[in-house]
BATOR-168933 format. One record per residue (C-alpha): residue in three letters; z, y, x. Coordinates in pm, whole numbers, padded with zeros to 5 digits. Each point is the difference from the previous one (the first is absolute). Example, Ala and Ser with C-alpha at 12.3 -4.5 7.8 and 13.67 -1.06 7.14 Angstrom:
BEGIN
node rest = ala&w = 00780&v = -00450&u = 01230 .
node rest = ser&w = -00066&v = 00344&u = 00137 .
! end
This chain:
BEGIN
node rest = unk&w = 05329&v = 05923&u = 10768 .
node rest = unk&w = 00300&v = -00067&u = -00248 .
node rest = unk&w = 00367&v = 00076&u = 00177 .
node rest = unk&w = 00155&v = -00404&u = 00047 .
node rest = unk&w = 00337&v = -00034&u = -00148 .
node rest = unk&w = 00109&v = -00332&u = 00093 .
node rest = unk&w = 00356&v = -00121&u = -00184 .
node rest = unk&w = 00192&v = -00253&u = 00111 .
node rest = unk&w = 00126&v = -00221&u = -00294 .
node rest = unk&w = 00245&v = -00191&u = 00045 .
node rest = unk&w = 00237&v = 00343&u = 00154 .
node rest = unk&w = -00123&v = 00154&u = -00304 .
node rest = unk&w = 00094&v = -00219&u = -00274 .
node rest = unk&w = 00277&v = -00043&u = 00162 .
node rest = unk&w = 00145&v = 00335&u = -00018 .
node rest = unk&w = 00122&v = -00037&u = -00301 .
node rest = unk&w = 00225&v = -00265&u = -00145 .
node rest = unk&w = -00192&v = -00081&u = -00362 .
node rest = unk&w = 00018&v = -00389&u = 00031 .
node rest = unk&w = -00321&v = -00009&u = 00214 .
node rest = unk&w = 00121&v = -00261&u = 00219 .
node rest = unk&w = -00043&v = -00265&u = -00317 .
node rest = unk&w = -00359&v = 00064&u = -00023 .
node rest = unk&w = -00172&v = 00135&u = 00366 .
node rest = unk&w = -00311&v = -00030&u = -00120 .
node rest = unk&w = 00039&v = 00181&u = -00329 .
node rest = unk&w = 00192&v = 00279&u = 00169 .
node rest = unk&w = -00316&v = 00039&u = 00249 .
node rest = unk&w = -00240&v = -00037&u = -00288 .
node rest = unk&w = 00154&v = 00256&u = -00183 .
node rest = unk&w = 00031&v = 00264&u = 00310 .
node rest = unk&w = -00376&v = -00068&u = 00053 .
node rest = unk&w = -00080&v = 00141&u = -00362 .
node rest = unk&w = 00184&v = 00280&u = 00044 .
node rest = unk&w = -00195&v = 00099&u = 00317 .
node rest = unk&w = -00312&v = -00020&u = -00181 .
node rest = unk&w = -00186&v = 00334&u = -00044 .
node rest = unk&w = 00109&v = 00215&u = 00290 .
node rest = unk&w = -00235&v = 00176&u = 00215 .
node rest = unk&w = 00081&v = -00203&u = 00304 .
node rest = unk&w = -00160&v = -00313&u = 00129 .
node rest = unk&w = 00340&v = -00207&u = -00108 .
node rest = unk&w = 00030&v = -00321&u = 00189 .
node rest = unk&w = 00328&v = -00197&u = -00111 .
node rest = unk&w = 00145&v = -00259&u = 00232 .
node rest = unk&w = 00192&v = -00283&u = -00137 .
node rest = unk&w = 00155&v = -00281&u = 00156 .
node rest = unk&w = 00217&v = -00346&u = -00032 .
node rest = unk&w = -00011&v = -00086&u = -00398 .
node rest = unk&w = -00216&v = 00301&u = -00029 .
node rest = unk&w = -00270&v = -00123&u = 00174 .
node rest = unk&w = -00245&v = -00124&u = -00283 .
node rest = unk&w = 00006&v = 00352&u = -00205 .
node rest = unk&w = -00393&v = 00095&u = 00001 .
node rest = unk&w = -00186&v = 00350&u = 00036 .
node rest = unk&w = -00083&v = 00204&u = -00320 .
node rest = unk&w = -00316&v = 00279&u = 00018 .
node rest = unk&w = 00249&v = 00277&u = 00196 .
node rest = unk&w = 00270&v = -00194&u = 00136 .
node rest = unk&w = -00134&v = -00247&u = 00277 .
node rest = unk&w = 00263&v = -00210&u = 00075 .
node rest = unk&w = 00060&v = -00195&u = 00341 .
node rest = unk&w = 00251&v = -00323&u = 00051 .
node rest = unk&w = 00174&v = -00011&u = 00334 .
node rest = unk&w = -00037&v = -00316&u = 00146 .
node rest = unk&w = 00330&v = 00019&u = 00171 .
node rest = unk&w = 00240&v = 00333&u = -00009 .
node rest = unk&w = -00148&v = 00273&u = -00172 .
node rest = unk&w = 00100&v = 00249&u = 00277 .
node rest = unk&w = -00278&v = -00124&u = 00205 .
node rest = unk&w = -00303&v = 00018&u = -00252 .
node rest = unk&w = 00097&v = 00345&u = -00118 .
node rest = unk&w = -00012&v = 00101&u = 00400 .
node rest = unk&w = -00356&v = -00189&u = 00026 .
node rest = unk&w = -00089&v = 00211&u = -00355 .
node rest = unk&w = 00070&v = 00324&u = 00161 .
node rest = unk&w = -00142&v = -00093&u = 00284 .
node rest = unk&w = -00328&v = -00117&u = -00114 .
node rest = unk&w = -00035&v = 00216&u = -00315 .
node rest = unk&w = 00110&v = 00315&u = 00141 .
node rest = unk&w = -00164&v = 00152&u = 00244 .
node rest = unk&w = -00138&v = 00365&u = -00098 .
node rest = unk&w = 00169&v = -00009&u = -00334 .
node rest = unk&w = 00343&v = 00071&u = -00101 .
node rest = unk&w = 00258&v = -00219&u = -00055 .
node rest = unk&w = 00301&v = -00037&u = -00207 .
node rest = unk&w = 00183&v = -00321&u = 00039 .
node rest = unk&w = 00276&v = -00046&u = -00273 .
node rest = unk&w = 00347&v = -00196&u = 00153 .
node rest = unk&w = 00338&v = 00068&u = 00059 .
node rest = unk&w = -00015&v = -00274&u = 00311 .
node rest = unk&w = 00129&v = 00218&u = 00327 .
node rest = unk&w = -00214&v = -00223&u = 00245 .
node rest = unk&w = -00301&v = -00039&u = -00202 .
node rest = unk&w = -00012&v = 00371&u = -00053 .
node rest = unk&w = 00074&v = 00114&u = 00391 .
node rest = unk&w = -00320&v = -00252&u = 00047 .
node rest = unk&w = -00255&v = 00138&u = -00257 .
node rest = unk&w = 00113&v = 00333&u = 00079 .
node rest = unk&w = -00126&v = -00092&u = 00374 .
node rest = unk&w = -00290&v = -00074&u = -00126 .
node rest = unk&w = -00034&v = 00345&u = -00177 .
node rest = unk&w = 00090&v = -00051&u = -00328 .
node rest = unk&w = 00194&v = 00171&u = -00238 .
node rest = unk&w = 00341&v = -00157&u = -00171 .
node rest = unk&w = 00109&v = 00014&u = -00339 .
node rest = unk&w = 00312&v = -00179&u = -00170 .
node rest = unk&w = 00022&v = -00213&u = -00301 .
node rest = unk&w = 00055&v = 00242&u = -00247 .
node rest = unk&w = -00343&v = 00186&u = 00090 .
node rest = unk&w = -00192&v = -00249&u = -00207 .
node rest = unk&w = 00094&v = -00144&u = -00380 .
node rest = unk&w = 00130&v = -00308&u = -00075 .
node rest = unk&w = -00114&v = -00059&u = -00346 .
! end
C-alpha cells in the first residue's frame, strides 16, 4: 500500500501571496497539477470556492462540505491506518490533531506550487 499524503488546500495556496485569492479555484486547480506524479497516494482537500475542482488520474481530490480541518482529520483517519502519512499544513490545531492520529506533518513549502 502507497504512503497517503493528504494536503490541505486552501493553507497551502495560501502561503504565498501570488493573487490567489482572485481566483480560489484556479489557485487549487493549479496546486492539484503540480501534485500529480508523486509516489504517494495524494488526496487534495479543497474547500469554500474551491469546492467544485475535480480529481485527475493521481490526484484524487475531496471537497469539504464545511471546514476543511474536519475532512482532512476524517481522511487520515479513514485512509490511514497501516500506512504512512504525511499531511501537508502549516495550521497548529489541525496538525496537533492528525499528528494524534499518527500522522506525519509537513509545511507548505514541502510540496510545489506550480
Amino acid at each position: 500500500m502507497k504512503p497517503l499524503l493528504v494536503v490541505d488546500a486552501a493553507n497551502v495556496v495560501g502561503s504565498v501571496p501570488d493573487g490567489w485569492w482572485r481566483d480560489r479555484a484556479g489557485a487549487a486547480e493549479r496546486l492539484r497539477d503540480a501534485l500529480r506524479g508523486r509516489d504517494e497516494e495524494v488526496v487534495l482537500v479543497v474547500e469554500g470556492k474551491a469546492r467544485n475542482v475535480s480529481s485527475v488520474d493521481d490526484v484524487r481530490v475531496v471537497s469539504a462540505p464545511g471546514d476543511g480541518d474536519d475532512t482532512i482529520v476524517e481522511v487520515v483517519r479513514a485512509e490511514g491506518t497501516g500506512r504512512p502519512v504525511t499531511v501537508v499544513t502549516a495550521d497548529r490545531e489541525l496538525r496537533q490533531r492528525v499528528m494524534a492520529l499518527g500522522a506525519e506533518v509537513a509545511g507548505p513549502t514541502s510540496v510545489p506550487r506550480r
